[in-house]
N, CA, C and O atoms as a GROMACS GRO file, in nm:
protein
  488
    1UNK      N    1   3.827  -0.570  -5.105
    1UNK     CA    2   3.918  -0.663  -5.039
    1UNK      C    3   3.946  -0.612  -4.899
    1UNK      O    4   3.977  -0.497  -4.868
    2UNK      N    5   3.934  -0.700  -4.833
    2UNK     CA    6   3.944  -0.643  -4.655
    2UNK      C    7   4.120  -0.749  -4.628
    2UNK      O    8   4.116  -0.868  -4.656
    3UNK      N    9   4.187  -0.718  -4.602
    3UNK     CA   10   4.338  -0.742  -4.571
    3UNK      C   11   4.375  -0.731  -4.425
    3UNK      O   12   4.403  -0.628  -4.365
    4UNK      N   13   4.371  -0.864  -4.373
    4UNK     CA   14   4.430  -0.850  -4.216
    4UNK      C   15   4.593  -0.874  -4.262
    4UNK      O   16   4.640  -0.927  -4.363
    5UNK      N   17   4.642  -0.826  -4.172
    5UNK     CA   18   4.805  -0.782  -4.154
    5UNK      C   19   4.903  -0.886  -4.052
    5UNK      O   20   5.020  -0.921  -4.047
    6UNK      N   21   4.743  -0.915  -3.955
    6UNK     CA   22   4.804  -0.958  -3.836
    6UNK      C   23   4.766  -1.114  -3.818
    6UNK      O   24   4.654  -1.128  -3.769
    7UNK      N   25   4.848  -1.257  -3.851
    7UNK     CA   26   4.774  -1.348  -3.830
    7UNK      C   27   4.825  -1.440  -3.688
    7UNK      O   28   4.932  -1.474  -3.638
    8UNK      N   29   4.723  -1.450  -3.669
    8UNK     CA   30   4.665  -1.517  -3.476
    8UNK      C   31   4.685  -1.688  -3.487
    8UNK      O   32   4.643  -1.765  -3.573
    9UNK      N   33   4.753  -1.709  -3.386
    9UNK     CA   34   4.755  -1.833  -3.369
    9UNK      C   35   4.768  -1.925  -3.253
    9UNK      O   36   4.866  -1.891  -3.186
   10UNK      N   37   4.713  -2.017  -3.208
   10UNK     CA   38   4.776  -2.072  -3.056
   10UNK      C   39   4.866  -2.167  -3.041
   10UNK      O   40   4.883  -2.256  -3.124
   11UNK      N   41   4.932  -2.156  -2.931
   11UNK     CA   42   5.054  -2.188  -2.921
   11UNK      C   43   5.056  -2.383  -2.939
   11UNK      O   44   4.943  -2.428  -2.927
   12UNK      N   45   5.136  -2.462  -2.958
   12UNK     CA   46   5.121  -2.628  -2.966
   12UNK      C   47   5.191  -2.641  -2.869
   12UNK      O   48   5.170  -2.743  -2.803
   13UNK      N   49   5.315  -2.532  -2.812
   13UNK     CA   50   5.370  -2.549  -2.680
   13UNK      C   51   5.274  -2.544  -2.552
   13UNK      O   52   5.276  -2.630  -2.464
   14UNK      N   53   5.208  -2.459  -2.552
   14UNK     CA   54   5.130  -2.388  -2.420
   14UNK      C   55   5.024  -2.374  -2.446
   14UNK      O   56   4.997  -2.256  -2.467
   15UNK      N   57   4.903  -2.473  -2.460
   15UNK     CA   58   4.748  -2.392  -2.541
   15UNK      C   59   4.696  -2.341  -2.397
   15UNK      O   60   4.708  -2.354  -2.275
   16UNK      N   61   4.614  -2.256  -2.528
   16UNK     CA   62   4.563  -2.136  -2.441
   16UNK      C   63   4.638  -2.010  -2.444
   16UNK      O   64   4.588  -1.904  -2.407
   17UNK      N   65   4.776  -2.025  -2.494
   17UNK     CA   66   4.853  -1.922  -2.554
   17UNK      C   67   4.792  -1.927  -2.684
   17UNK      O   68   4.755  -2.021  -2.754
   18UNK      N   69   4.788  -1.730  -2.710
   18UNK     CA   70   4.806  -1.743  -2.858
   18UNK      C   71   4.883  -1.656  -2.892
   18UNK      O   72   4.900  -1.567  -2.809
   19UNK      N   73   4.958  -1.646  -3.020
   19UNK     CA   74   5.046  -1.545  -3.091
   19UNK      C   75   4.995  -1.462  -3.213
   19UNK      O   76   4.944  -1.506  -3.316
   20UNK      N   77   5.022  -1.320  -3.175
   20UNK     CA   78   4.947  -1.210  -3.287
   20UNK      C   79   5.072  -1.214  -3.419
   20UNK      O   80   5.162  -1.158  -3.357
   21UNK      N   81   5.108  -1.233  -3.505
   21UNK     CA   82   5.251  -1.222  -3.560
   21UNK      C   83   5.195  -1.133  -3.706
   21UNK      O   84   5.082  -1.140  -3.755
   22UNK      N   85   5.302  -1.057  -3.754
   22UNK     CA   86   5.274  -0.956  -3.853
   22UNK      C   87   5.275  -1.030  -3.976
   22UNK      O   88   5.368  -1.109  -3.963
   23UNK      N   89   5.232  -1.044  -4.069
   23UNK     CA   90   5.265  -1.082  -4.231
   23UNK      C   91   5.335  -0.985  -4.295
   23UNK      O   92   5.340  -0.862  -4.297
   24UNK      N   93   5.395  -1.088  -4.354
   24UNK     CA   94   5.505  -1.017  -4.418
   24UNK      C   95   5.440  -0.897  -4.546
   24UNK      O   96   5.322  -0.914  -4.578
   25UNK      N   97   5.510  -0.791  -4.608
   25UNK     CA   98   5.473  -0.698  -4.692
   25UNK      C   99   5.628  -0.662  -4.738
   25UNK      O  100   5.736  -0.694  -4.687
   26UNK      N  101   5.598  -0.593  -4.839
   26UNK     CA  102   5.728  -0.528  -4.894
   26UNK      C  103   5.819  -0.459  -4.803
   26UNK      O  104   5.932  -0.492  -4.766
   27UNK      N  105   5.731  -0.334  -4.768
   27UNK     CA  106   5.822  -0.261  -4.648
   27UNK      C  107   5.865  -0.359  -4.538
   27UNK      O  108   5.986  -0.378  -4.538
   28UNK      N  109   5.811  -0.413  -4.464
   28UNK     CA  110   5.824  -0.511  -4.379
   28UNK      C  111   5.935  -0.602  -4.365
   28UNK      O  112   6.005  -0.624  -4.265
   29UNK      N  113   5.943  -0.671  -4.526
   29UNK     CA  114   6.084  -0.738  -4.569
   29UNK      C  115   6.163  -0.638  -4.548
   29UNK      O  116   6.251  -0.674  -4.470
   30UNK      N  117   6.179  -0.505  -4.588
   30UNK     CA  118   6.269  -0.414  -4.634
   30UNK      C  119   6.374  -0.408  -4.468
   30UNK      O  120   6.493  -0.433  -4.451
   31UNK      N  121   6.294  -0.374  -4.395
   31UNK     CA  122   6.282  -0.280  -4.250
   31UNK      C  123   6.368  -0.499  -4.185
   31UNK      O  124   6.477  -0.495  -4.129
   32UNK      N  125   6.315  -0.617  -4.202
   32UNK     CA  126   6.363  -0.672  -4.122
   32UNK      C  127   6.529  -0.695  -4.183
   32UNK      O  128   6.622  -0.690  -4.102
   33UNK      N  129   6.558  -0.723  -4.351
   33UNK     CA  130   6.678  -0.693  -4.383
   33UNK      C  131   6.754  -0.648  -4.338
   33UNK      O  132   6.859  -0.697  -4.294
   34UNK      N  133   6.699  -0.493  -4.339
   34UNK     CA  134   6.855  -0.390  -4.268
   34UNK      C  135   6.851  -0.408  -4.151
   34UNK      O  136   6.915  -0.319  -4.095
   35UNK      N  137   6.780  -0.524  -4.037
   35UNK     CA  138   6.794  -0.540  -3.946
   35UNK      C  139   6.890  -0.646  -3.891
   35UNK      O  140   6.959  -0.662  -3.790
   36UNK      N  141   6.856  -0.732  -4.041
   36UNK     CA  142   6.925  -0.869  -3.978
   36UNK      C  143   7.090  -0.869  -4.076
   36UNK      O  144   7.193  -0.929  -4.046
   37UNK      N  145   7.065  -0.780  -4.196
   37UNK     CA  146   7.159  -0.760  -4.255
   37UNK      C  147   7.331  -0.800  -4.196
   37UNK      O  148   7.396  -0.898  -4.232
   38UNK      N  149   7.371  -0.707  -4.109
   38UNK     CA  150   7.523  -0.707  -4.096
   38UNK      C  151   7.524  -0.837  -3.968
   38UNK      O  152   7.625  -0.904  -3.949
   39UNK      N  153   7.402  -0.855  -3.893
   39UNK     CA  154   7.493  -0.930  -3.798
   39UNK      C  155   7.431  -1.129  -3.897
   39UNK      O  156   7.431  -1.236  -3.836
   40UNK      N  157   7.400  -1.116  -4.008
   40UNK     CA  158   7.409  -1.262  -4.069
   40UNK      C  159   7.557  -1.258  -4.111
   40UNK      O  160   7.644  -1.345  -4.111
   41UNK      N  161   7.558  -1.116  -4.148
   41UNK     CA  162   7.729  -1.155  -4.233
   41UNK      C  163   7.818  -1.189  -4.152
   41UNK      O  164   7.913  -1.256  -4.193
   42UNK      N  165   7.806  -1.148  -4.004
   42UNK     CA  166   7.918  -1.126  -3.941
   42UNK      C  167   7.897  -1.338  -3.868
   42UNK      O  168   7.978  -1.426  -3.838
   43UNK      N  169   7.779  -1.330  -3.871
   43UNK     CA  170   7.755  -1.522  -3.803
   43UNK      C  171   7.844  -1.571  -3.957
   43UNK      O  172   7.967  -1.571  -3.966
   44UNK      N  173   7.781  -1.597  -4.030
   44UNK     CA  174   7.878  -1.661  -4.193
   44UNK      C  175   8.006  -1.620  -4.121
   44UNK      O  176   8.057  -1.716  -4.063
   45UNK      N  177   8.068  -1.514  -4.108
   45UNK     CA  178   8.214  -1.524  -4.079
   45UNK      C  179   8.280  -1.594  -3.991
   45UNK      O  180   8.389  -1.648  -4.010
   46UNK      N  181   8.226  -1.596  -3.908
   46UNK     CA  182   8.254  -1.623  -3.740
   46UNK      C  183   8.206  -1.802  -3.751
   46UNK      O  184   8.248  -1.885  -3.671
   47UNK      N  185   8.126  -1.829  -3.849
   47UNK     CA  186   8.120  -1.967  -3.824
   47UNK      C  187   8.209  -2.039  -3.955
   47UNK      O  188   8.196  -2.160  -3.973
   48UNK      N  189   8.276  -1.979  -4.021
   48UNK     CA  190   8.372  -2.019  -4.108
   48UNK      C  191   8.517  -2.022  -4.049
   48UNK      O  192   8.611  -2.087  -4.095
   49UNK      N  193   8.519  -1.943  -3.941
   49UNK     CA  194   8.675  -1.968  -3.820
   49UNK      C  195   8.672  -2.101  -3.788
   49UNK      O  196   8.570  -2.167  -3.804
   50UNK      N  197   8.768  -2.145  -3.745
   50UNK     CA  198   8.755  -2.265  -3.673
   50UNK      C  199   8.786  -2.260  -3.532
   50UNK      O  200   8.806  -2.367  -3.476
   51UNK      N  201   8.795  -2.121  -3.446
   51UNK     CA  202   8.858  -2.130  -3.328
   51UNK      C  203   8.743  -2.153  -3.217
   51UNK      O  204   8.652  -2.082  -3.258
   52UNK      N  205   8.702  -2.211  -3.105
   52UNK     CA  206   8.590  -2.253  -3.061
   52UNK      C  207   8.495  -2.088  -2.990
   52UNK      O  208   8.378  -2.069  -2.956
   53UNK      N  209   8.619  -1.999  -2.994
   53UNK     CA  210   8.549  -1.860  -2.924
   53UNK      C  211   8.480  -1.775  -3.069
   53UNK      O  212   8.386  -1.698  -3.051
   54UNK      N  213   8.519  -1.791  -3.169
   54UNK     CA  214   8.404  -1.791  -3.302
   54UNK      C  215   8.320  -1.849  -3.332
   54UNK      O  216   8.229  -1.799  -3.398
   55UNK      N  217   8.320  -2.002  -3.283
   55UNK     CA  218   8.169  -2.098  -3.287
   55UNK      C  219   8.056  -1.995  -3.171
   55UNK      O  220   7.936  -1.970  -3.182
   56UNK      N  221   8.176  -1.945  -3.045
   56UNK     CA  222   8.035  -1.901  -2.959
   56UNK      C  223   8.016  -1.780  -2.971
   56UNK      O  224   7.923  -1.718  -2.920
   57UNK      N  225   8.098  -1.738  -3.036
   57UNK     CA  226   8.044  -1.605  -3.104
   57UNK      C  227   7.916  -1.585  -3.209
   57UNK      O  228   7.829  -1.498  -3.213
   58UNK      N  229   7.935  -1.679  -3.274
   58UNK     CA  230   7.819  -1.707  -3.363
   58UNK      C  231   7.691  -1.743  -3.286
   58UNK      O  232   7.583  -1.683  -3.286
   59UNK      N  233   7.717  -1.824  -3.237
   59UNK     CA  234   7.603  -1.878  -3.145
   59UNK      C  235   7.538  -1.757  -3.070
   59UNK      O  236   7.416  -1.738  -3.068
   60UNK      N  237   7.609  -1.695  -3.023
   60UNK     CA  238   7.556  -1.542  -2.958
   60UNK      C  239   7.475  -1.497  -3.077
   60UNK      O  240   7.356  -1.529  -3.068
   61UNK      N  241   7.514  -1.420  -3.206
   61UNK     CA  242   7.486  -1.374  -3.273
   61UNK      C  243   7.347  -1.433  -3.344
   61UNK      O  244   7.259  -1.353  -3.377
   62UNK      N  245   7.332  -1.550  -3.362
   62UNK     CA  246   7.194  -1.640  -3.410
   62UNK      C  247   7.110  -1.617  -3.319
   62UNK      O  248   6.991  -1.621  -3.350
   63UNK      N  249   7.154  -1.580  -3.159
   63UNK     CA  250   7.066  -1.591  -3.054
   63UNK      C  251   7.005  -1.457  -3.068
   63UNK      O  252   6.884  -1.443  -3.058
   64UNK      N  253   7.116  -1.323  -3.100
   64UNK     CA  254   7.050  -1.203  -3.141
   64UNK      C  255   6.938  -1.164  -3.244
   64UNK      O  256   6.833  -1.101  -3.236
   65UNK      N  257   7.006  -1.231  -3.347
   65UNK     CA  258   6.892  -1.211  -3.483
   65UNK      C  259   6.780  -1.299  -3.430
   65UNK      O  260   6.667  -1.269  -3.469
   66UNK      N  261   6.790  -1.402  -3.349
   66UNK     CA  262   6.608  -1.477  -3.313
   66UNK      C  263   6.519  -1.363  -3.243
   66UNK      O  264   6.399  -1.345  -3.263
   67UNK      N  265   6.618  -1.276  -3.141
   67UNK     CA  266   6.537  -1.195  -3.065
   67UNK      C  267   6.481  -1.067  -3.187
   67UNK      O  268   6.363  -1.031  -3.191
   68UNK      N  269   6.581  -1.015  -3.272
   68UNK     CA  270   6.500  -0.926  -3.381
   68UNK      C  271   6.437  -0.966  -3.468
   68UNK      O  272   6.421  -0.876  -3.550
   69UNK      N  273   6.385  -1.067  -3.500
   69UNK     CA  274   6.312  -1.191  -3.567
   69UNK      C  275   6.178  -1.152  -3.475
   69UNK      O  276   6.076  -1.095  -3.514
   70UNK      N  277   6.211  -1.203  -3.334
   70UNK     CA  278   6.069  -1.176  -3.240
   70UNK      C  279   6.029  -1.043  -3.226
   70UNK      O  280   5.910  -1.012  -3.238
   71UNK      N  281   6.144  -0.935  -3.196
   71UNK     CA  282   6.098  -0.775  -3.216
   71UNK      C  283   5.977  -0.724  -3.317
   71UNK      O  284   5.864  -0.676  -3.313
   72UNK      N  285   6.084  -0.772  -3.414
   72UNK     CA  286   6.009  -0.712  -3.525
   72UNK      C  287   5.843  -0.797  -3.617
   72UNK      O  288   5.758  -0.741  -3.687
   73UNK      N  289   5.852  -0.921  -3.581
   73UNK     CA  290   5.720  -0.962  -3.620
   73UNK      C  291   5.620  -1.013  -3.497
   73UNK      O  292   5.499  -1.021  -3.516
   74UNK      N  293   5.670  -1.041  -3.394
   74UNK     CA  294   5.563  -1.073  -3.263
   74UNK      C  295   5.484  -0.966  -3.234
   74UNK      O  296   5.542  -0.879  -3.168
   75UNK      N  297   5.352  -0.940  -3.267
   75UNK     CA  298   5.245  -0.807  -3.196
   75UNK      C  299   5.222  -0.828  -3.101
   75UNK      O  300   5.221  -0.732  -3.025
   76UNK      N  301   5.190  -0.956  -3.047
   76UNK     CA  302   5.079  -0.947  -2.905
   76UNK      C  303   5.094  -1.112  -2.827
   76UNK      O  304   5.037  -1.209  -2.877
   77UNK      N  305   5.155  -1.121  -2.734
   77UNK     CA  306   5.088  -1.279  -2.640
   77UNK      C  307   4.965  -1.220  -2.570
   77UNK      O  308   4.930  -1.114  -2.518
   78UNK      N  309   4.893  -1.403  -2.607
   78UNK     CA  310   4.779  -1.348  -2.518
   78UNK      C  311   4.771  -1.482  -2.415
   78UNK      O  312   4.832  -1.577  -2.465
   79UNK      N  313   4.704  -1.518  -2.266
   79UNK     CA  314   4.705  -1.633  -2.274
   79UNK      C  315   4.811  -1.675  -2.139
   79UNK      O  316   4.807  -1.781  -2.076
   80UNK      N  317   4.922  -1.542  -2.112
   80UNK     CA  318   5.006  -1.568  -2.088
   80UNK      C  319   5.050  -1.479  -1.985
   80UNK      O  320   5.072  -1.360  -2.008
   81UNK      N  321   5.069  -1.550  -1.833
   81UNK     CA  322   5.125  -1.402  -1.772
   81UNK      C  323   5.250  -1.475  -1.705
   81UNK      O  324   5.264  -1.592  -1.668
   82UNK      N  325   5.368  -1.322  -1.700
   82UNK     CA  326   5.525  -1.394  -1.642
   82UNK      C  327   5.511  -1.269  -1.541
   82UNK      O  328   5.476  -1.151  -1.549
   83UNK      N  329   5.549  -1.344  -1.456
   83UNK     CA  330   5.574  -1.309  -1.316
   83UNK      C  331   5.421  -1.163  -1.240
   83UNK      O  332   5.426  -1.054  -1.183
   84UNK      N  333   5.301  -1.265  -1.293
   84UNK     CA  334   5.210  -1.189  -1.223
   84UNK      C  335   5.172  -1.088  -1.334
   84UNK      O  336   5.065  -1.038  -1.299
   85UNK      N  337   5.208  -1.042  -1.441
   85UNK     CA  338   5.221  -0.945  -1.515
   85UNK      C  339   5.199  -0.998  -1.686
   85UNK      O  340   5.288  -1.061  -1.743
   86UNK      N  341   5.082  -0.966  -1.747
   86UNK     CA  342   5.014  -0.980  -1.896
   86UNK      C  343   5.143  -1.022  -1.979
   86UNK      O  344   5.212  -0.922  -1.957
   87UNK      N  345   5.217  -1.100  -2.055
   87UNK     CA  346   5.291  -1.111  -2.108
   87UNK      C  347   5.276  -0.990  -2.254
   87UNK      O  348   5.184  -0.928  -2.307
   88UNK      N  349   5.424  -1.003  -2.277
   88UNK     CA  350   5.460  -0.895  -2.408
   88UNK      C  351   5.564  -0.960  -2.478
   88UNK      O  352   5.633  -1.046  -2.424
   89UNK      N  353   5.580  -0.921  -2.594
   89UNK     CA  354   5.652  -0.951  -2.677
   89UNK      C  355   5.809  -0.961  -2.610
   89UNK      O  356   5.883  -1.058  -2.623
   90UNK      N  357   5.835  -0.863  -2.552
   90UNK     CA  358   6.020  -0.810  -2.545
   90UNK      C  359   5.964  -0.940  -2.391
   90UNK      O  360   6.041  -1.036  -2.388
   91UNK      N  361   5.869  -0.945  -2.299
   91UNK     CA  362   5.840  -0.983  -2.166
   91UNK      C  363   5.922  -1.131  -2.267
   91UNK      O  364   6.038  -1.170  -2.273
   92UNK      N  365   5.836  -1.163  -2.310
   92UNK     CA  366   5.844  -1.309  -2.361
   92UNK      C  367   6.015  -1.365  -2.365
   92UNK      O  368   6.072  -1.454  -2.302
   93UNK      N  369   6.063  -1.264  -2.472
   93UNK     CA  370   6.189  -1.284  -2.447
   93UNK      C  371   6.308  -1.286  -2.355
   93UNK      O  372   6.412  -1.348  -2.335
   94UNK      N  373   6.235  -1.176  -2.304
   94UNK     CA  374   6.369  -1.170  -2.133
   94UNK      C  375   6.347  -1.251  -2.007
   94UNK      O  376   6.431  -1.278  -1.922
   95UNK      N  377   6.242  -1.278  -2.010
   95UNK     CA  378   6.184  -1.352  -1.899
   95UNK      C  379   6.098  -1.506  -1.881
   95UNK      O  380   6.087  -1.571  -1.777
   96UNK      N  381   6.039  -1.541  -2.025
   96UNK     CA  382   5.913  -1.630  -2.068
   96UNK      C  383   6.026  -1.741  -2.088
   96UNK      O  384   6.143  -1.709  -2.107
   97UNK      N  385   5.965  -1.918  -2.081
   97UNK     CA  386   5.968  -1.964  -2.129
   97UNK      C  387   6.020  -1.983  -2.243
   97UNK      O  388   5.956  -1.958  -2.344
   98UNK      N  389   6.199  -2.050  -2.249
   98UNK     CA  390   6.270  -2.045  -2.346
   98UNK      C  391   6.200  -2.163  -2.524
   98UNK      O  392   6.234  -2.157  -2.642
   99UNK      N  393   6.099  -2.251  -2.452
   99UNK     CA  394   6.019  -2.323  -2.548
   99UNK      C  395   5.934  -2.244  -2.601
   99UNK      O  396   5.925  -2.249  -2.724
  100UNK      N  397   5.886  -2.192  -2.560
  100UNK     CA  398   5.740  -2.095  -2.581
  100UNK      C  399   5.856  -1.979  -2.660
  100UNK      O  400   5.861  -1.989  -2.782
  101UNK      N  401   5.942  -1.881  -2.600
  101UNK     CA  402   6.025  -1.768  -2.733
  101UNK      C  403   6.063  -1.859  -2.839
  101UNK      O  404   6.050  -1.801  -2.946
  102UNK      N  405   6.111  -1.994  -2.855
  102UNK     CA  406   6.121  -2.032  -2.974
  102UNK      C  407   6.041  -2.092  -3.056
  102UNK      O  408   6.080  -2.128  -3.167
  103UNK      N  409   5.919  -2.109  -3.014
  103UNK     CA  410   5.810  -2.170  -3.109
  103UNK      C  411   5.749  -2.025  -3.134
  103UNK      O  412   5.667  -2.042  -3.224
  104UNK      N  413   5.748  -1.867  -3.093
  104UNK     CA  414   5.679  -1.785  -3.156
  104UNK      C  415   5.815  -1.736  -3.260
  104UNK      O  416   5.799  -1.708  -3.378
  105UNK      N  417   5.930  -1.734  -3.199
  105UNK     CA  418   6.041  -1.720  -3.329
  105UNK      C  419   5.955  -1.782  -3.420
  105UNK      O  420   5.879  -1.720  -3.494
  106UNK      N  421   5.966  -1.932  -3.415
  106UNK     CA  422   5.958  -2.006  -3.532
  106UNK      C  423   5.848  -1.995  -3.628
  106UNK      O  424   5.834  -2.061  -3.731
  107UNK      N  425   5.762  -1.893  -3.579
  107UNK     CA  426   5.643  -1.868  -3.638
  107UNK      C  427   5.647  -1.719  -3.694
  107UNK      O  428   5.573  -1.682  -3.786
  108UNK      N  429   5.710  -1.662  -3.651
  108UNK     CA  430   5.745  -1.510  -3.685
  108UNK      C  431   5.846  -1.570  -3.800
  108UNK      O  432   5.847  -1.488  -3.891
  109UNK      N  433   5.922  -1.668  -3.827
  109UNK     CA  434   6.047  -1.705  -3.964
  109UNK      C  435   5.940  -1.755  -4.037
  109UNK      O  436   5.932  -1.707  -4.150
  110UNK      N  437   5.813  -1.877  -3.991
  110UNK     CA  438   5.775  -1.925  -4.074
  110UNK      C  439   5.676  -1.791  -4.206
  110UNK      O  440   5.664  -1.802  -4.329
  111UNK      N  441   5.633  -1.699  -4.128
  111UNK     CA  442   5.572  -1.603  -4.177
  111UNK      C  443   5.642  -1.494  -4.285
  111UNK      O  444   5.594  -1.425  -4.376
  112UNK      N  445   5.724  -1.506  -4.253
  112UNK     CA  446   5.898  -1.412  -4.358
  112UNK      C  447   5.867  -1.457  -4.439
  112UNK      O  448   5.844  -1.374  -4.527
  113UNK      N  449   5.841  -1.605  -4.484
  113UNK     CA  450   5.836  -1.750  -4.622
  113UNK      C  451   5.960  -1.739  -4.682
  113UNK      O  452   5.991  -1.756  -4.800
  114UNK      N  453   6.054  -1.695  -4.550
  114UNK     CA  454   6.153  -1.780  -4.638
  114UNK      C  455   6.205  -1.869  -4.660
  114UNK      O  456   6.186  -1.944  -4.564
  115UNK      N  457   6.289  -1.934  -4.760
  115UNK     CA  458   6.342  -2.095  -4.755
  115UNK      C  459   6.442  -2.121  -4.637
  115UNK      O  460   6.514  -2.050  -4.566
  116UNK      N  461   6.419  -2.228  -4.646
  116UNK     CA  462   6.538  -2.315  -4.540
  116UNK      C  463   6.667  -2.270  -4.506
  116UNK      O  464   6.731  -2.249  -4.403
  117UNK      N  465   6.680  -2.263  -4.623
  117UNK     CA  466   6.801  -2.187  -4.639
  117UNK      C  467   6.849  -2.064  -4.556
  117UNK      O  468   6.932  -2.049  -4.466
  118UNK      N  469   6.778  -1.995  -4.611
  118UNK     CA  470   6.770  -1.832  -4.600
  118UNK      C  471   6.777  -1.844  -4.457
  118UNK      O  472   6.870  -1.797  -4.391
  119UNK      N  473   6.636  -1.934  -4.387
  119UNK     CA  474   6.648  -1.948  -4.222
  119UNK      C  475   6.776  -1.935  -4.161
  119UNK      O  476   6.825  -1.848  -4.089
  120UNK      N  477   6.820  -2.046  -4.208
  120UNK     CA  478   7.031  -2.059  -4.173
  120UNK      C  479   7.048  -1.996  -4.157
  120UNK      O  480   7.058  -1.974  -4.036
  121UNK      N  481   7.076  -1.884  -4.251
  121UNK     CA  482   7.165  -1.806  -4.221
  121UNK      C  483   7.138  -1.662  -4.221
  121UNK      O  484   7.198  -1.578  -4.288
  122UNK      N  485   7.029  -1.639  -4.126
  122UNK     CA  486   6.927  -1.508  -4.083
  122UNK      C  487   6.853  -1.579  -3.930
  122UNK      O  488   6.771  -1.514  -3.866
   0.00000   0.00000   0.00000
């Protein structure tokens, strides 16, 4: 059995982009958990307040876990250069195209397999 780790894909935002993203594995789940762990609990809290500086608190916080969502499963843009310079994973996020970081999020969650659910609120 030959096992790739890493599955490739091009972008529906930007073709000619493509995205390297990790598959998920045991350790893998393990390692993004204790990542996303305390700050889901702390969004559930903060979006159960009703005061409007806890809605944007939360909102901050969803915006965090998307970026360790992209940390931890984005390997490689290819396809793609920001500001003169080969795009990268962390590039993508601080600097790239806010359509383009959320369609490789959305592909780095779709790859987790987790339910709908779970998405919510991670």
């Amino acid at each position: 059995m030959d096992y790739e780790s890493i599955t490739v894909m091009e972008s529906r935002v930007a073709p000619g982009v493509w995205f390297s993203v990790a598959k998920m594995s045991f350790g893998r789940r393990l390692e993004l958990m204790r990542q996303v762990r305390d700050l889901a609990r702390k969004v559930e809290f903060l979006e159960a307040g009703g005061e409007p500086g806890e809605k944007m608190d939360a909102g901050l916080l969803r915006a965090e876990i998307d970026r360790v969502f992209l940390a931890w499963g984005l390997r490689d843009v290819s396809g793609l250069a920001i500001d003169g310079a080969p795009a990268t994973p962390a590039a993508l996020a601080d600097a790239g195209p806010e359509e383009l970081f959320r369609e490789a999020v959305s592909a780095v969650r779709a790859e987790t397999g987790l339910s709908e659910d779970e998405r919510k609120n991670s």
